[in-house]
Steps between C-alpha positions, in 0.01 A plus 500: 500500500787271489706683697235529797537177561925414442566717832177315713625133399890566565418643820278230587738210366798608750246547787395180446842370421590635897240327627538134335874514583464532843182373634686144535684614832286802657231427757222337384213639670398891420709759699260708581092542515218616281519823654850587445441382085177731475685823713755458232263478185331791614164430653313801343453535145706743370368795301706497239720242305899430568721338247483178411885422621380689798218214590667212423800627765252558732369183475775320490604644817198501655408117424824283541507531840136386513560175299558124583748319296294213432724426159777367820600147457419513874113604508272255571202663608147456368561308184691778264745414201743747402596630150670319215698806361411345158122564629562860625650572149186408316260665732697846477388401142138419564473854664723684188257370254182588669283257347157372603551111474103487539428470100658250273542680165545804658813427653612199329858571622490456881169235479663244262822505790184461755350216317806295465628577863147299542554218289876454611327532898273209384755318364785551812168388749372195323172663454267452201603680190148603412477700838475855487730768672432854656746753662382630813638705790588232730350156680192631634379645202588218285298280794219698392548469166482086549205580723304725284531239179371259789210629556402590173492176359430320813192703524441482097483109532236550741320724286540859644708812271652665768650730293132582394299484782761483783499311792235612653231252515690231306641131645709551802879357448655327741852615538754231655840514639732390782566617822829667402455647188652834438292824565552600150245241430255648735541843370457384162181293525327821670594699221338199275219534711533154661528528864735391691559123436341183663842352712625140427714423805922464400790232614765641685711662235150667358442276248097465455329181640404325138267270688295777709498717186321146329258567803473856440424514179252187514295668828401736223349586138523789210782653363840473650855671534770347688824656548843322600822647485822412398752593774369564843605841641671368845590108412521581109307196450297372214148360512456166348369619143464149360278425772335795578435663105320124439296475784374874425428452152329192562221749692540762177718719671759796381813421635709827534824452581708802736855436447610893541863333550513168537330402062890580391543127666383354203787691297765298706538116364592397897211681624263476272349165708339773741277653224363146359190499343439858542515525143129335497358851686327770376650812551808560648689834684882635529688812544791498321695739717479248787700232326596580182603847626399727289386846611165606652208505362494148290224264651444184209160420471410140311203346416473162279195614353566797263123570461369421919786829494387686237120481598601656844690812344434555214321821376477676160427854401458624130847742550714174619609321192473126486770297474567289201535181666492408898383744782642781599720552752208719733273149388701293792555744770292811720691766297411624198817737484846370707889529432639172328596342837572162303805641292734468850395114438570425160816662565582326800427155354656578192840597725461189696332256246412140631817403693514886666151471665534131619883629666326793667174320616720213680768785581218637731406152650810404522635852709175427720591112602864673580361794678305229700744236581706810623229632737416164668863459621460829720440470810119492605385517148270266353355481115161429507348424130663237209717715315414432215470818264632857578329571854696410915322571780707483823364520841705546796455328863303801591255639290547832676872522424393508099424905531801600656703283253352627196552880657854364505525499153295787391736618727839368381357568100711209373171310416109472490244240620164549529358388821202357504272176672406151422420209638450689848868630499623797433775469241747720266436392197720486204442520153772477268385667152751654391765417208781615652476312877791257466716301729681787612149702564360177698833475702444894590170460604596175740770714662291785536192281641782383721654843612137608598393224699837544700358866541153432609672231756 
């Protein structure tokens, strides 16, 4: 049996290998469309089996050409990290060993890693020790997560079991958020069941209006949620918690906190101002591949009360042993069986301890006030939020000109912004996640912004 597999993970290491040493200075968009990667799979099923060497060629052949090299110091779009190779090492591992981090005893190996990646994540955030931590795919589901324990004990308080009689028939909950929250948070409070939220108008970098969501939440009665966020998708602006998580609570409302990227703020000393008093919330949401950049599939769940979790998810069955102390894993989160996601974490943050995270966190902020400061002294460019965080969003003159210039550079391949609107502009926005974008990457991306407005002129 061993030797089935010594052939397989050779192969596969110098594929990979190829691919990580050269992704840095290819193209970074795809090379070619869907239809060109399926034709090469093989669209039909085939009868019959080929080797295993065989299928791996084929897909290595097949695929490349079809993939975006989003680990580039020089991607910016949407808001994706790259991979610490430290992080890539232990997930290799997480898939080697196979195990189902959904029960405690049961896996004690890959859990206890889990469960002090948590703690250490607690500890690195300034959020309250006694919180409780679950490993989810990404942001959205770890919004729903937050949500879900919302509405359990929201509507528990006001004397309704969901979990036994649904909601159905039970006290309807207001759901609250600003303008510009992310649609993460909309997608998660419809799989909670919630609706789509009750708007609170926001300031001009997104930030929610603390005194209309006082008039919200007053213009109302029974149970509450209110989400704010911690780093606003265009302006990377954060709402004023202080304010905001008091004047909520004061009306007995959850206070869920989406900060998908921007909660690793409060792991940076000359940041950490931005996340103030968001400490005082009740559930909060990350994705550690976004910031901490670890690979896929590693949304970070938290919740300050361990039980208002555990009532949401848990479940027990007479063939799943209970653990000896604590929940299980499957207690916090909508799996019952999942890979151990969290081990990429603990190893991460055990590579880059305390003074690693803060260097990388202001690395990123610091690369994005650069990347700005470079933009605005093209000409005909403006910056239009605070830079305060990770995100730019520049706007040209014409907002018609901001298509052509971003088909520039799909077209050139040197880098990747996201285009997008805000504020009634377009704008190509940048979002600068990834450990590796330096000066040298922000001083490429300014030249090559440059070279393809001289283009589109």
């Amino acid at each position: 049996m061993q030797s089935d597999y010594d052939d397989i993970i050779d192969r596969t290491a110098a594929t990979a290998k190829a691919w990580l040493g050269g992704f840095e200075e290819r193209p970074i968009p795809p090379e070619v469309p869907i239809g060109d990667v399926r034709s090469g799979l093989g669209d039909r099923l085939p009868e019959r089996g080929s080797e295993a060497t065989e299928v791996l060629e084929r897909l290595t052949v097949a695929v490349e050409p079809g993939l975006m090299g989003i680990q580039s110091s020089r991607f910016y779009g949407w808001v994706m990290g790259g991979t610490y190779p430290v992080a890539l090492g232990a997930d290799w591992l997480v898939s080697a060993w196979d195990q189902n981090a959904g029960m405690r005893d049961a896996t004690p190996g890959v859990v206890g890693a889990e469960e002090l990646a948590g703690e250490w994540l607690l500890d690195l955030l300034g959020l309250p020790s006694t919180a409780d931590v679950g490993f989810v795919t990404g942001a959205t589901t770890a919004n729903m997560v937050g949500l879900i324990a919302a509405r359990t004990a929201v509507l528990r308080s006001a004397g309704w079991d969901v979990n036994r009689d649904g909601l159905a028939g039970g006290p309807r909950i207001r759901f609250i958020a600003g303008a510009e929250r992310h649609t993460s948070v909309d997608l998660a409070a419809r799989y909670a069941g919630l609706g789509l939220p009750q708007t609170v108008p926001a300031d001009d970098q997104g930030r929610i209006r603390v005194d209309l969501l006082r008039e919200t939440l007053a213009a109302g009665e029974g149970p509450a949620i209110v989400a704010l966020q911690a780093g606003n998708l265009h302006s990377g602006a954060f709402d004023d918690f202080a304010g905001a998580i008091a004047v909520a609570h004061e009306a007995d409302a959850w206070v869920h906190v989406d900060g998908a990227f921007g909660l690793w703020a409060g792991a940076a000393p000359r940041l950490r101002h931005l996340t103030e008093g968001y400490a005082s919330a009740d559930s909060w949401a990350t994705d550690a591949h976004k910031t901490l950049n670890v690979p896929y599939d590693c949304g970070i769940a938290i919740v300050a009360d361990p039980v208002a979790m555990n009532a949401a998810f848990s479940i027990h069955a007479a063939y799943l042993p209970r653990p000896a102390e604590g929940f299980d894993p499957y207690e916090k989160v909508p799996e019952m069986s999942r890979r151990a996601r969290g081990v990429p974490v603990w190893a991460t943050l055990a590579w880059l301890g305390r003074q690693g995270v803060d260097d990388l966190v202001q690395r990123l902020a610091d690369s994005a006030a650069a990347l700005a400061r470079g933009l605005a002294e093209l000409p005909g460019v403006s910056i239009l939020n605070d830079v305060v965080f990770t995100q730019v969003c520049m706007a040209l003159e014409d907002d018609d000109r901001i298509a052509p210039l971003a088909a520039a550079l799909r077209a050139d391949g040197s880098i990747f912004a996201s285009p997008s609107r805000w504020r009634d502009r377009d704008v190509l926005r940048f979002s600068v996640s990834n450990w590796a974008t330096d000066q040298v990457a922000v001083a490429r991306t300014i030249e090559a912004v440059r070279a393809a407005l001289a283009e589109i002129s």
